[in-house]
C-alpha positions as CSV (number, residue, x, y, z in Angstrom):
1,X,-9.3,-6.5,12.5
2,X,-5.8,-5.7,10.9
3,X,-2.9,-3.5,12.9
4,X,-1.9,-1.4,9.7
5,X,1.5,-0.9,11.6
6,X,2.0,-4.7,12.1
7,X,0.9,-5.0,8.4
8,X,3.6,-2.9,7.0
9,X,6.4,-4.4,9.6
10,X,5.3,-7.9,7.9
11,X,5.6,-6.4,4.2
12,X,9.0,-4.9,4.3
13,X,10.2,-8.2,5.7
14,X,9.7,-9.2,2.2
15,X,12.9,-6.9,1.4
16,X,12.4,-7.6,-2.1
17,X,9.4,-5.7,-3.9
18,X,6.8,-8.6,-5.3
19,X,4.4,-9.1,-7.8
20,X,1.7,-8.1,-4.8
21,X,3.9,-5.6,-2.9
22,X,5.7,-2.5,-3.7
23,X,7.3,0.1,-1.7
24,X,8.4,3.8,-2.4
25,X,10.6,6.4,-0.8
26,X,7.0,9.0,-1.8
27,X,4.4,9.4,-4.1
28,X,4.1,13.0,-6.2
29,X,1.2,13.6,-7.5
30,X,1.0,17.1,-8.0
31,X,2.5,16.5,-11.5
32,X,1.6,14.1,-14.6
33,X,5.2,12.1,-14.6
34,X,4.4,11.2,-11.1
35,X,0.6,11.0,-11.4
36,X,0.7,8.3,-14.6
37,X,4.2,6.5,-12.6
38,X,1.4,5.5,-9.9
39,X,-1.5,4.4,-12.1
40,X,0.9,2.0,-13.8
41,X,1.6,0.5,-10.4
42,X,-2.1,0.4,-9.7
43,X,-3.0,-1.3,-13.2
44,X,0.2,-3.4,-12.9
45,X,-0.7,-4.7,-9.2
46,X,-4.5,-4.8,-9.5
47,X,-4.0,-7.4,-12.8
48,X,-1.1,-9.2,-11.3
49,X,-3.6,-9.6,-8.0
50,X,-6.9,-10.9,-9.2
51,X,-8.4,-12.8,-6.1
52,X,-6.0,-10.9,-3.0
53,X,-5.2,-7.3,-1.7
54,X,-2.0,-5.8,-3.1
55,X,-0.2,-2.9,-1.4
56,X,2.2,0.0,-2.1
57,X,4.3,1.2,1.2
58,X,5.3,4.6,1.1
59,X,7.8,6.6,2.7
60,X,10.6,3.5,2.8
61,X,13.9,3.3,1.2
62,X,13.9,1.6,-1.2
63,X,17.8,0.5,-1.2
64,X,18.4,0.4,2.7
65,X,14.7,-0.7,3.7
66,X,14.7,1.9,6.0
67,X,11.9,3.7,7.0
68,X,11.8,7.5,6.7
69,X,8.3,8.8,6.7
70,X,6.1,11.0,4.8
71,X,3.8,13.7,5.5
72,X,0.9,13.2,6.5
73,X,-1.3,12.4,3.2
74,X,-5.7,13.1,3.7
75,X,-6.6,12.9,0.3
76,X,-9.8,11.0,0.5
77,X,-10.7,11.7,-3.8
78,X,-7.3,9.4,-4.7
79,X,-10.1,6.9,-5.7
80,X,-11.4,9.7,-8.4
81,X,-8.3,10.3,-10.3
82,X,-7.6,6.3,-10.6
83,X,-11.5,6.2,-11.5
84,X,-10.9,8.9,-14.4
85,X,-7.5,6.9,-15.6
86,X,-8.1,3.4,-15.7
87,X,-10.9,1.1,-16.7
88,X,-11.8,-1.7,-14.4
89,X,-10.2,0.7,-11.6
90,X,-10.0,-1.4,-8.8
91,X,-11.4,-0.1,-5.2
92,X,-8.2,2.0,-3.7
93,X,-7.7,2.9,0.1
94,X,-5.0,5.1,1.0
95,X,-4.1,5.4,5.2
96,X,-1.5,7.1,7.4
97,X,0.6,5.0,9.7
98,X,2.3,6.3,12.6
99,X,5.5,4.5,13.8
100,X,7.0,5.7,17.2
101,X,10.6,6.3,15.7
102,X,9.2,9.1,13.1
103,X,8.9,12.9,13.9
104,X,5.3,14.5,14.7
105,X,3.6,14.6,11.5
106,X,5.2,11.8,9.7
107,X,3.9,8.4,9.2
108,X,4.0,5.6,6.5
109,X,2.0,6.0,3.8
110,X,0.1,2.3,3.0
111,X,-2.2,2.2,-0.2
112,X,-4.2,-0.7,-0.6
113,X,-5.3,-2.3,-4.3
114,X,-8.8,-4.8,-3.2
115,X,-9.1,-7.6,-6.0
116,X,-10.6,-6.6,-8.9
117,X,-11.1,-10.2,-10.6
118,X,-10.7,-7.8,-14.0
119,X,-8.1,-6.6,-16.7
120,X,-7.6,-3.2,-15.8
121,X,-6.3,-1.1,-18.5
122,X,-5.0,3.0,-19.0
123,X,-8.7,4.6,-20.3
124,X,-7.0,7.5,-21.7
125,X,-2.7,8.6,-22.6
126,X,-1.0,10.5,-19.6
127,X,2.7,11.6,-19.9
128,X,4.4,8.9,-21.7
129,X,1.8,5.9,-21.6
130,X,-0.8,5.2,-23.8
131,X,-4.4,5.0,-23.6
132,X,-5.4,1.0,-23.6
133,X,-2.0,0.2,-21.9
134,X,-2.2,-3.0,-19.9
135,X,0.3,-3.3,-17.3
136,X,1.7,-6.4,-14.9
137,X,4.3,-7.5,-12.4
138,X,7.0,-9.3,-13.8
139,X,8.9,-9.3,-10.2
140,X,9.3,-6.1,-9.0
141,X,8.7,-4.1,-11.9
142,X,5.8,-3.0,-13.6
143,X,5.5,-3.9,-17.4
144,X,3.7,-3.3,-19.9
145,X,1.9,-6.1,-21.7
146,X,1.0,-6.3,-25.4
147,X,0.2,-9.9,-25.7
148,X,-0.7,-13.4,-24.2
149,X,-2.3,-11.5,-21.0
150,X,-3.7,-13.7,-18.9
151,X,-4.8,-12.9,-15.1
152,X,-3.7,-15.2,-12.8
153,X,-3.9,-16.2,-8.6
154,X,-0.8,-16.8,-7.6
155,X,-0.4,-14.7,-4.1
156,X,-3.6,-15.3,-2.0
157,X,-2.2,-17.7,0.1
158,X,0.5,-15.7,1.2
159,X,-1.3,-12.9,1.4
160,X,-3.6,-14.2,3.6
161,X,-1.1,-15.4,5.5
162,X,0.7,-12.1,6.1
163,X,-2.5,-10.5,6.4
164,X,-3.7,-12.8,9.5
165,X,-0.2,-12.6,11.2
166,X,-0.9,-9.2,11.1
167,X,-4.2,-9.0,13.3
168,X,-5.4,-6.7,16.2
169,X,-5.1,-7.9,20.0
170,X,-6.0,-6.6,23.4
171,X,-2.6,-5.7,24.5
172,X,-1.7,-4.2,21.0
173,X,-5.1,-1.8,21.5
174,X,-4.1,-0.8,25.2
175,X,-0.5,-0.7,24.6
176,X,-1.5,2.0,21.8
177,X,-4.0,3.9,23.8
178,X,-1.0,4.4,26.1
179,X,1.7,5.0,23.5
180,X,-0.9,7.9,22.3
181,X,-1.2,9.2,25.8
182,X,1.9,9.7,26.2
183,X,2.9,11.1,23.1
184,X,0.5,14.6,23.8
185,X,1.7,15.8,27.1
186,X,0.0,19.0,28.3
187,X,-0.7,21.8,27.1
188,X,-2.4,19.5,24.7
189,X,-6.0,17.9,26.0
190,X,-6.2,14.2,25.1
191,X,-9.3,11.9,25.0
192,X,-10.7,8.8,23.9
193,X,-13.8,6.7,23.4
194,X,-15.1,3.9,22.2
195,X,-17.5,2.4,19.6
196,X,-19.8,-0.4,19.2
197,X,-17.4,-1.7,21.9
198,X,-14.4,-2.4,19.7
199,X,-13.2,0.6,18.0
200,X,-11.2,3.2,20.0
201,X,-11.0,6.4,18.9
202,X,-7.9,8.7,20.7
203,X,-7.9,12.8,19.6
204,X,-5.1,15.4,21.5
205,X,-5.1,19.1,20.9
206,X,-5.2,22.1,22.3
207,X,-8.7,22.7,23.0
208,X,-10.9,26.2,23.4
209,X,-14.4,27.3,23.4
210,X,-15.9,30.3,21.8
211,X,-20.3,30.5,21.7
212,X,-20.3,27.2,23.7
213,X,-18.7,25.3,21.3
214,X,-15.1,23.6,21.4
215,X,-12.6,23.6,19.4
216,X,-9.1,22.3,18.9
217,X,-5.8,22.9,17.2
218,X,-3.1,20.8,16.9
219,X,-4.9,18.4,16.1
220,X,-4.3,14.5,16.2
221,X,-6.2,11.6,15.6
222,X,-5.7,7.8,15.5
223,X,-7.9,4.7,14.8
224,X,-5.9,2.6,17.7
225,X,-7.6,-0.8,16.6
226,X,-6.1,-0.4,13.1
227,X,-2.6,1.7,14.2
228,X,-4.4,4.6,11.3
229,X,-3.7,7.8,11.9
230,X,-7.3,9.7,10.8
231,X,-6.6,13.1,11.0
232,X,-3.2,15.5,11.7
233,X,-3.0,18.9,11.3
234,X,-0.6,21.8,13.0
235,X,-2.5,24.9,11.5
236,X,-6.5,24.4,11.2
237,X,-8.7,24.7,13.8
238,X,-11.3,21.6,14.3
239,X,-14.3,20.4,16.0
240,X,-15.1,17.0,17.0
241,X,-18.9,15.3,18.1
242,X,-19.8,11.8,18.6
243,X,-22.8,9.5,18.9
244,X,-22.4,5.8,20.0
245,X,-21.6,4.9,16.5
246,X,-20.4,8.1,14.8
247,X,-17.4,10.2,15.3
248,X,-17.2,13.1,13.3
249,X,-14.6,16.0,12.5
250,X,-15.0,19.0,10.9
251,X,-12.1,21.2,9.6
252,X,-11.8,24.8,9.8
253,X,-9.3,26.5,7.7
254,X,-8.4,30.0,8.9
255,X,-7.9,32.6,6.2
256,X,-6.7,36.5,5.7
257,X,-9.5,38.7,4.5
258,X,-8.2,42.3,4.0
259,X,-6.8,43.1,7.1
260,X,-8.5,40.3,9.9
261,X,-8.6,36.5,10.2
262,X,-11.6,34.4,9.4
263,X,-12.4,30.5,10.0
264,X,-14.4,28.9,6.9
265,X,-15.2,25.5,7.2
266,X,-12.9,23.5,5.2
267,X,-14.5,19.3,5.5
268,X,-16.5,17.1,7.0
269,X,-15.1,13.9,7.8
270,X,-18.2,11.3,9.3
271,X,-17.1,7.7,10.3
272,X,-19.5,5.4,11.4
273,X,-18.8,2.2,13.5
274,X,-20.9,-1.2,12.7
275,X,-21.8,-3.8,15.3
276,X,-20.1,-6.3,13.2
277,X,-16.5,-5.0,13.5
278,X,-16.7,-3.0,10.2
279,X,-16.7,0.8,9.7
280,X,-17.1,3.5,6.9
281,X,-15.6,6.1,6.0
282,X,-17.5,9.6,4.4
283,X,-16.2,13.0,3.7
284,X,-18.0,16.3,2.2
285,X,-16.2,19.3,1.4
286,X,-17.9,22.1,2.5
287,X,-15.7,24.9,1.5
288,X,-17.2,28.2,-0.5
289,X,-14.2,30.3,-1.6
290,X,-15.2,34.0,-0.7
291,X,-15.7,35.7,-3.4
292,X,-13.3,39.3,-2.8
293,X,-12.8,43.0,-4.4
294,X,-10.7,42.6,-7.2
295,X,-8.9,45.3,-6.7
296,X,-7.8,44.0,-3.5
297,X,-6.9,40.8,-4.7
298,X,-4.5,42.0,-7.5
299,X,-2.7,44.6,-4.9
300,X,-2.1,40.8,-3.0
301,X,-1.2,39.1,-6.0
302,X,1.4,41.9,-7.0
303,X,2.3,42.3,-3.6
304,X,3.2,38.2,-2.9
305,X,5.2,38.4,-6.7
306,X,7.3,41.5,-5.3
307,X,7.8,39.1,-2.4
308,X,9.1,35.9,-4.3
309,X,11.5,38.7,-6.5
310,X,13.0,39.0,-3.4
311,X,13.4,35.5,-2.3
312,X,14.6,34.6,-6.1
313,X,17.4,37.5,-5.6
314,X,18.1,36.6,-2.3
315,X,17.8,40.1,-0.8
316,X,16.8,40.3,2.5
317,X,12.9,40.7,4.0
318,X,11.8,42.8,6.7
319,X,9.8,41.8,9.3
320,X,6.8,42.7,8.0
321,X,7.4,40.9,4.6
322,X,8.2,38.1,6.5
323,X,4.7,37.6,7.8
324,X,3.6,38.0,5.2
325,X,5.4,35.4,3.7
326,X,3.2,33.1,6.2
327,X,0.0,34.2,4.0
328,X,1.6,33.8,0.7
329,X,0.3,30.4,-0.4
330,X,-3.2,31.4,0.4
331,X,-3.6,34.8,-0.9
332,X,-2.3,32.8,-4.0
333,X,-5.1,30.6,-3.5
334,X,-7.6,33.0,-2.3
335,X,-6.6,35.0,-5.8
336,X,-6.7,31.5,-8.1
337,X,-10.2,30.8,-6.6
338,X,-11.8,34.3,-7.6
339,X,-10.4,33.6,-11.2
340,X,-6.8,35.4,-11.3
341,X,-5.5,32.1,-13.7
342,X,-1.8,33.1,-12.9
343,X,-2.0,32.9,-9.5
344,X,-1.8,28.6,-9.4
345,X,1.5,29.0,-11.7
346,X,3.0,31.6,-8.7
347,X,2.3,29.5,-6.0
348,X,4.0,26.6,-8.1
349,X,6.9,28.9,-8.7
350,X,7.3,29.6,-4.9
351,X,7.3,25.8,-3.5
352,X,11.2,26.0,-4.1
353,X,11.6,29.3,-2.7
354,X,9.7,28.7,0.1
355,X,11.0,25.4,1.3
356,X,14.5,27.2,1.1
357,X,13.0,29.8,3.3
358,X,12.1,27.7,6.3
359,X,10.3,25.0,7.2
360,X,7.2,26.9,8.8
361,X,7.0,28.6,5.9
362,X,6.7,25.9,3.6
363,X,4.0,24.1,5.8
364,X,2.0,26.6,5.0
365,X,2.8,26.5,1.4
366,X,1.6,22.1,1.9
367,X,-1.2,23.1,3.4
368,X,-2.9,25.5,0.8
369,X,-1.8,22.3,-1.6
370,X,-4.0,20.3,0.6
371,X,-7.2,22.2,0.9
372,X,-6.5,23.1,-3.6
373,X,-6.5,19.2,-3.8
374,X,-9.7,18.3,-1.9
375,X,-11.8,21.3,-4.4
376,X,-10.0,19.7,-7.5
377,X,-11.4,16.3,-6.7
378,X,-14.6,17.8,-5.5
C-alpha cells in the first residue's frame, strides 16, 4: 500500500518536471483555457507512459519547489470531463494530501494517469487545440505531435522504483493516527476504526444529535494507510455509518429558503474495504434543487445584484447586507437551478468581489462552486 505523502516527497525530489511527472502551482478548471491546458497534460503523460503510472502534483511551486497547498479538491466526475475530451482516456484518480506544515484545509493536490497501453488523442477542439490532437512529453513539456508517433516504455523501472520506496509501514500508520489526533483538539470529537484489519479510517468534528441520529460539522477525514485526505469541509453538516467493510458519508448542504434554514442532502460517498488490501471508491449525488416561488427568487436575484453594485462601488454594507452577503453564492445558485440563466454569469461576476471582501465570504462563494460542479458532472 502506497503513503501518498511519501509518494509526492519522492516526486518533487525529481526537481525537474519528467516525461512521467509534472507538477503545478493549481489547476483551474472552472474555465476552457484551463480545462483544455490539463487534458493536454493528461494526453501528453498518458502516451508518453504506456506500461507505468504518471502523475501531476499540485499546489507546488514550480520555480522554488516549494510546497504551498491547494484547497481542498472532491471532485469525484474529473474522470467524465477527460472521458468526454479525449479518446483512449486513460483511468484518472485525483486525491488530497495533507502535509503537516499547510494551514487547515490545504493539502497537495496528486492526480494520477494509470497506463493506458493506447494513443490517446483530443476527441473534439477546446480553446486553442484541435480535435485529433496527439500530444507527448518531450522533457518537461507537453507537445504536440503530428508525425512519426510512436508509444514507447521508457519510465517503468523508475517508476516502480519510486513507487515502492514510497510504501506504507506500521510506524508510518500509528505515527499518522497520532499526528491526526492531535491535530483536532476539543471541541472537536475525534474517532477511528479499522477495516478488514488494514485500513484506518480517522474522522474529527463537532458532533450533535437531532431524532437520534448524529451529525457532524467541521468535518475531517483521512485514509491514514494512504496519508489521503477523504473528506474536509468547514460549512456542511455530515453523517457518517460503518459496517466491517464499509464506511460511508453523507453530506448535507444547508440552504436559505425564504426566511429559515433547511439541510438537503447534498452526496453520498460509500467506500468499501477488500480483504485483499484493495478498496473502492463510489459516490451518488443525491441532491434535488427545490423548486421556489418565482417571485421570491427574482426579489433574491435583484436583491444579491443591488448587493455586488455596492461591492463594485465600494460603498459601504450594513450589517444586515453583510449577512446577507454570506447567502449570496447560493441564492445565485438556488436562482440558476430554478432556470433564472443569468444567475450563473452573477455569481461569476462576484468571485472577485467577494474574495476582496473577506475570506469567509469567499468560502462560501467555493463552496456553492463545489456542490454546481458535482450536478454538472452528474
Amino acid at each position: 500500500m502506497i503513503n501518498k505523502r511519501l509518494l509526492v516527497k519522492a516526486l518533487l525530489a525529481h526537481n525537474d518536471e519528467n516525461s512521467f511527472y509534472d507538477k503545478k502551482l493549481k489547476l483551474d478548471l472552472s474555465h476552457k483555457e484551463g480545462k483544455a491546458k490539463f487534458l493536454k497534460h493528461i494526453c501528453a503523460l498518458s502516451n508518453s507512459n504506456p506500461s507505468n503510472n504518471s502523475f501531476i502534483v499540485v499546489g507546488v511551486s514550480d520555480k522554488t519547489n516549494a510546497i504551498v497547498g491547494v484547497d481542498f479538491f472532491d471532485d469525484s466526475k474529473l474522470q467524465n470531463l477527460i472521458n468526454a475530451y479525449l479518446d483512449n482516456p486513460p483511468r484518472v484518480s485525483y486525491e488530497n494530501i495533507p502535509f503537516p506544515q499547510l494551514p487547515p484545509g490545504k493539502v497537495v493536490g496528486l492526480v494520477t494517469i494509470m497506463p493506458k497501453g493506447e494513443l490517446t488523442s483530443l476527441r473534439k477542439n477546446i480553446w486553442k487545440y484541435y480535435g485529433g490532437s496527439v500530444f507527448m512529453r518531450e522533457g518537461s513539456t507537453s507537445v504536440p505531435k503530428v508525425f512519426d508517433i510512436v508509444i514507447e516504455d521508457h519510465n517503468s523501472s523508475l517508476v516502480e522504483h519510486i513507487e515502492t520506496h514510497a510504501q506504507n509501514n506500521i510506524q508510518l500508520t500509528l505515527d499518522g493516527v497520532v499526528d491526526f489526533l492531535a491535530a483536532h483538539p476539543e471541541p472537536l470529537k475525534t474517532q477511528y476504526q479499522v477495516f478488514q484489519e488494514t485500513f484506518v479510517v480517522c474522522w474529527a468534528g463537532l458532533q450533535k444529535t437531532a431524532k437520534d441520529r448524529t451529525y457532524y460539522s467541521r468535518v475531517d477525514i483521512e485514509l491514514i494507510n494512504e496519508q489521503v485526505k477523504l473528506f474536509y469541509s468547514n460549512l456542511d453538516e455530515v453523517e457518517i455509518a460503518w459496517t466491517p467493510e464499509v464506511f460511508q458519508i453523507t453530506e448535507y448542504v444547508r440552504l436559505r429558503i425564504q426566511n429559515s434554514f433547511k439541510f438537503f442532502p447534498l452526496e453520498a460517498v460509500q467506500i468499501r474495504f477488500s480483504s485483499n488490501g484493495s478498496y473502492t471508491l463510489h459516490t451518488q449525488l443525491l441532491f434535488e434543487p427545490p423548486q421556489l416561488d418565482k417571485a421570491y427568487l427574482l426579489h433574491r436575484f435583484n436583491a444579491n445584484n443591488a448587493l455586488l453594485d455596492k461591492l463594485e462601488h465600494k460603498i459601504p454594507l450594513n450589517a444586515s447586507e453583510n449577512e446577507d452577503l454570506y447567502q449570496l453564492p447560493a441564492s445565485y445558485m438556488l436562482c440558476y437551478l430554478n432556470l433564472i440563466h443569468e444567475a450563473k454569469d452573477q455569481l461569476l461576476r462576484a468571485r472577485p468581489l467577494l474574495k476582496a471582501h473577506s475570506e469567509s465570504v469567499y468560502e462560501s462563494y467555493k463552496e456553492t462552486q463545489r456542490i454546481l460542479r458535482k450536478i454538472k458532472y452528474n
